[in-house]
N, C-alpha and C positions, 0 to 999 in steps of 0.2 A: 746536290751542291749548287745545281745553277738554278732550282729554284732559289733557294734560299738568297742566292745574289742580288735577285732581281725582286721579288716579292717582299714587300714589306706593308705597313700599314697608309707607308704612301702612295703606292701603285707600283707603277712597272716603267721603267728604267731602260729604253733603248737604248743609252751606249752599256748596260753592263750587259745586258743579255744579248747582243752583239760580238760584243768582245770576247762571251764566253762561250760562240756558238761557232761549231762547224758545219763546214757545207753540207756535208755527207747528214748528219742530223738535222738539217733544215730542209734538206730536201725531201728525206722519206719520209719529214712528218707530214707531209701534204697527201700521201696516196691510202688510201682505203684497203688496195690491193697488195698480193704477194709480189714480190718484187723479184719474180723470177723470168725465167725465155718462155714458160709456155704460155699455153693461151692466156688473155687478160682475162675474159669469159670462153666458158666452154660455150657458153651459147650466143655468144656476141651474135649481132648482123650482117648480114655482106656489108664490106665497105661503102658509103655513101660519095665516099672522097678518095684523094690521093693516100691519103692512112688509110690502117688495117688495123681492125683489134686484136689479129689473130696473127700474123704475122710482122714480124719488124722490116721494114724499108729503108733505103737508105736513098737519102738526099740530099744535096748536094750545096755549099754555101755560096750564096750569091754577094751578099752583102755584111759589111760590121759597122757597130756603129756605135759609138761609145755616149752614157750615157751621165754615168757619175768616174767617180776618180777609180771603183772598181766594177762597174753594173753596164753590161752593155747589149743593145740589138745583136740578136742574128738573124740575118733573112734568108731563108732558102728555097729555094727552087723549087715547084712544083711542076707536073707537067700542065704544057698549056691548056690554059681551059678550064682547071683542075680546081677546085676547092680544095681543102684540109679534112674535110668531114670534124671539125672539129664544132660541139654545138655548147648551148650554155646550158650549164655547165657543166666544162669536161676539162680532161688534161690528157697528157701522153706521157708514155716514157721515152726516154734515149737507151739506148745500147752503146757500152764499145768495149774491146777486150784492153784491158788496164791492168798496172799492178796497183793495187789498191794500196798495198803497205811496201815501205820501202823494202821490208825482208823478203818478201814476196817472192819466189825463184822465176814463177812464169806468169804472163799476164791470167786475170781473168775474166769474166763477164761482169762486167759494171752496169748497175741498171738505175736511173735515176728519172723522176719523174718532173715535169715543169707543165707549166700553163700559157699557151699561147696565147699574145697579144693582137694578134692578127683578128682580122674580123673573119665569124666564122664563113660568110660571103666572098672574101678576098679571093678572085681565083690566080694560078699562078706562084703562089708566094705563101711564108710563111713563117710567123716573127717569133721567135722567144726572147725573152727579156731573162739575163743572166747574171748573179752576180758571181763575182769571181773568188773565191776564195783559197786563202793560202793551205790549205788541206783537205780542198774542195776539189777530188779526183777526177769529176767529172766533169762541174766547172772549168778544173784548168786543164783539160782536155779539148773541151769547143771551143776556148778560149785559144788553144794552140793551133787551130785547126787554119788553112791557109784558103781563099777566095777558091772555089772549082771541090776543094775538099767535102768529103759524104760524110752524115751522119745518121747511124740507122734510129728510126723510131717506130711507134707502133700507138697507133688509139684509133678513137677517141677512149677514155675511160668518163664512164660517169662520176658525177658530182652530184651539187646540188642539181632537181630536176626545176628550174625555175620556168614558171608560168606567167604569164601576164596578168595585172591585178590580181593576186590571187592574195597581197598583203598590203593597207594602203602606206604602209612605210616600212621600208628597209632600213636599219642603222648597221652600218661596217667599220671595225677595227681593226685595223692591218699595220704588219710591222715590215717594213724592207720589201723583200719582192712578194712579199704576202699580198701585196697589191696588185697582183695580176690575175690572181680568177674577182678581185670586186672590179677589177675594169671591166674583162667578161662580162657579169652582169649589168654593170654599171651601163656601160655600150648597148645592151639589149635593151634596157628600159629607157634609155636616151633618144635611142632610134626608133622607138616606134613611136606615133603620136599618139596610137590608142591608149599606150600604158601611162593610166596615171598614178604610177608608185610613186609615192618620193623617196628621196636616197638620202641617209646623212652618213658622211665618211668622217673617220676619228685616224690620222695618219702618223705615226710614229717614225721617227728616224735619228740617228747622231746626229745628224748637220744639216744642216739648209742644204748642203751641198751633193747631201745622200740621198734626196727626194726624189725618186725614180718618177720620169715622165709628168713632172710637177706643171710641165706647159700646158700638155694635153688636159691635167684634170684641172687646174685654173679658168682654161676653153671650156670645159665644159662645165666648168662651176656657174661662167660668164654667159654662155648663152642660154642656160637653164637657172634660172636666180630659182624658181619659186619650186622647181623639182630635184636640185644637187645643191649641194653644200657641204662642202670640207672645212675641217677643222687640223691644221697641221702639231705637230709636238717635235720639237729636238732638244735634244741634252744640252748641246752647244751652237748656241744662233753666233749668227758674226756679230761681229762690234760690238759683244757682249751684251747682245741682244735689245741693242738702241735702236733698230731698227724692224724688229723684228717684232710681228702683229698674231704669233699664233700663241700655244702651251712650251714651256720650257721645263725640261726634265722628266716629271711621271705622268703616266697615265692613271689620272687618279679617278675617285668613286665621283668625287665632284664633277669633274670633266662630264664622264659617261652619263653623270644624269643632266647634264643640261645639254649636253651633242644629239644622245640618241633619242631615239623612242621611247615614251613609257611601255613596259611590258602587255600585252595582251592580245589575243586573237587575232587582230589584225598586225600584227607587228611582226618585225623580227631581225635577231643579229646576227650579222655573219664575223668571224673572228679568223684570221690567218695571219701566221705570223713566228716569229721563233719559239720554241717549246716554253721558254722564261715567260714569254708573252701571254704567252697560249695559259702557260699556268695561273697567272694571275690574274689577269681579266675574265679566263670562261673555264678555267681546267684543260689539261689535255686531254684528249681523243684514250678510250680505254689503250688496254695491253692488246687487245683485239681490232685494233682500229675503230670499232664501232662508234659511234659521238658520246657517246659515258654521258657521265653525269654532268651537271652546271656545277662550278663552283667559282672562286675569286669574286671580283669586283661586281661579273654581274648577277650572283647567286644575292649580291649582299642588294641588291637594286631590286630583288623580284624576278627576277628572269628563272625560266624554266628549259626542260630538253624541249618543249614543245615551240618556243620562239626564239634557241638558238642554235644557229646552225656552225659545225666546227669546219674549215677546209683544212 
C-alpha cells in the first residue's frame, strides 16, 4: 500500500510517504541487526568508549533541543573524558520497557535503533537527532523523558565501513532523519583535509520547515563549495514557493541524474530514508536485511549493488 502511494512514474513524494509512515517502521528500517537484548555481535570488541556492543547502558539526559515543529536534539551525558565509541559508520540501539500497543497488559522491551549526530570525538556528550512521532513508542518515550532522566543504549553497530578516498564521489539521498548517518559521513570526509571525496546530497522533506539541521549543512555546503553540495526538495515551500530556490514535490529520475554521480567504480550512492523512499529511488533492504537488489529510480540511471549502498 505505501509503496504504491508514494511511487509513481514521477518519483517519490515526501509528504505522502511521510504521512503514511510510522515511527516504529522508520526506525527498524535503518538496522541490519536483530532487534533483540542479546548481544549485537557475539563477537563484537571491548568497548572503545562510553557504549558497549554487548551490553546496554544507561545514560543520562543533559540537554533538549528542539529542532523542527516535531524533530529534536537529545544530548546525554557521558562520563568525563569519555567518547561514544561511536565510529563511521555506525549507529546504536535504545532500550526501555514500554507498552508497545495500547492493549498491552504489561510493558515490554522496546528496542529501537538511531544514529548519532555527535562527532565520533565528542568526549562527554552525546547527540541523537529525533523525530517525534504520534505512534512512535519510542520516540514519544525520549521525547517524555525529563533533564537528569536515563536512557539505556548499547553499540556501536556497524554500517557502511567508510574509508578515505576509497571513492572520488559520494551522491546521498535521504528523506527526514535519514539524514543522520550522511552527516556521519558527511563530517568525516569534511574533517579531514586528506579526503578528497566529493559529496553531493539530494534532501527530501514536506516543508522548508522540516529540514533537519538545515544550518549546519548550509555551513557546510558554504565553506566547502568545490567538495559539498546540496540539493533540497519539499512538497510544500512557503509562499508557494516564490521564494524558494530548491526541487518541489518528487524526487524524480531527472533530479538524480543531474545531483548525483554518474554510475561507476569510482562512485557511489548512499540512500536513507522512509521505506516509500527507499522503494522508489533504490529498493528496500531484502526481508533479511541484507542490501538486496537495485531497483526504482536508480536501477532506471544505471546503478548497481556494487555503487549503492542502502542504510
Amino acid at each position: 500500500m505505501l509503496a504504491y502511494a508514494v511511487r509513481s512514474s514521477r518519483g517519490f513524494n515526501p509528504l505522502l510517504a511521510t504521512a503514511a509512515l510510522s515511527g516504529t517502521a522508520y526506525a527498524a528500517f535503518h538496522l541490519d541487526e536483530s532487534l533483540t537484548t542479546k548481544a549485537v555481535h557475539a563477537d563484537a570488541p571491548a568497548s572503545k568508549g562510553a557504549l558497549d556492543p554487548n551490553e546496554f547502558r544507561a545514560f543520562k539526559l543533559k540537554e533538549k533541543k528542539q529542532l523542527t515543529r516535531n524533530t529534536f536534539l537529545y544530548r546525554f551525558e557521558l562520563p568525563a573524558g569519555q567518547t561514544s565509541g561511536i565510529y563511521v559508520a555506525s549507529c546504536l540501539v535504545t532500550r526501555a520497557m514500554l507498552k508497545a500497543k495500547p492493549e498491552d497488559e504489561k510493558p515490554k522491551a522496546v528496542v529501537r535503533p538511531y544514529t548519532p549526530t555527535s562527532a565520533p570525538d565528542a568526549k562527554g556528550y552525546l547527540d541523537l537527532v529525533v523525530k517525534v512521532y504520534d505512534k512512535g513508542v519510542m520516540s514519544k518515550h525520549i521525547d517524555s523523558l525529563k533533564i537528569g532522566d536515563s536512557l539505556e543504549m548499547k553499540g556501536p553497530i556497524k554500517k557502511y565501513p567508510y574509508e578515505a578516498n576509497t571513492k572520488k564521489h559520494i551522491g546521498m539521498v535521504a528523506g527526514g532523519t535519514g539524514i543522520t548517518p550522511m552527516l556521519q559521513v558527511i563530517d568525516a570526509i569534511l574533517d579531514n583535509p586528506d579526503d578528497k571525496t566529493q559529496v553531493s546530497l539530494v534532501y527530501a522533506n514536506v516543508g522548508e520547515a522540516d529540514i533537519i539541521l538545515k544550518d549546519k549543512i548550509d555551513a557546510l555546503a558554504a565553506a566547502h563549495p568545490g567538495r559539498f553540495k546540496v540539493y533540497y526538495i519539499v512538497d510544500k515551500p512557503n509562499w508557494g514557493g516564490i521564494f524558494w530556490r530548491g526541487g518541489v514535490g518528487y524526487v524524480t529520475k531527472d533530479i538524480l541524474a543531474t545531483q548525483l554521480p554518474k554510475p561507476s567504480k569510482d562512485s557511489l550512492v548512499m540512500v536513507c530514508g522512509p521505506p516509500g523512499m527507499m522503494e522508489a529511488v533504490s529498493g528496500n533492504k531484502a526481508p533479511d536485511y541484507s542490501q538486496g537488489e537495485v531497483k526504482g529510480l536508480l536501477k532506471e540511471l544505471g546503478f548497481d549493488p556494487s555503487n549503492v549502498y542502502k542504510f
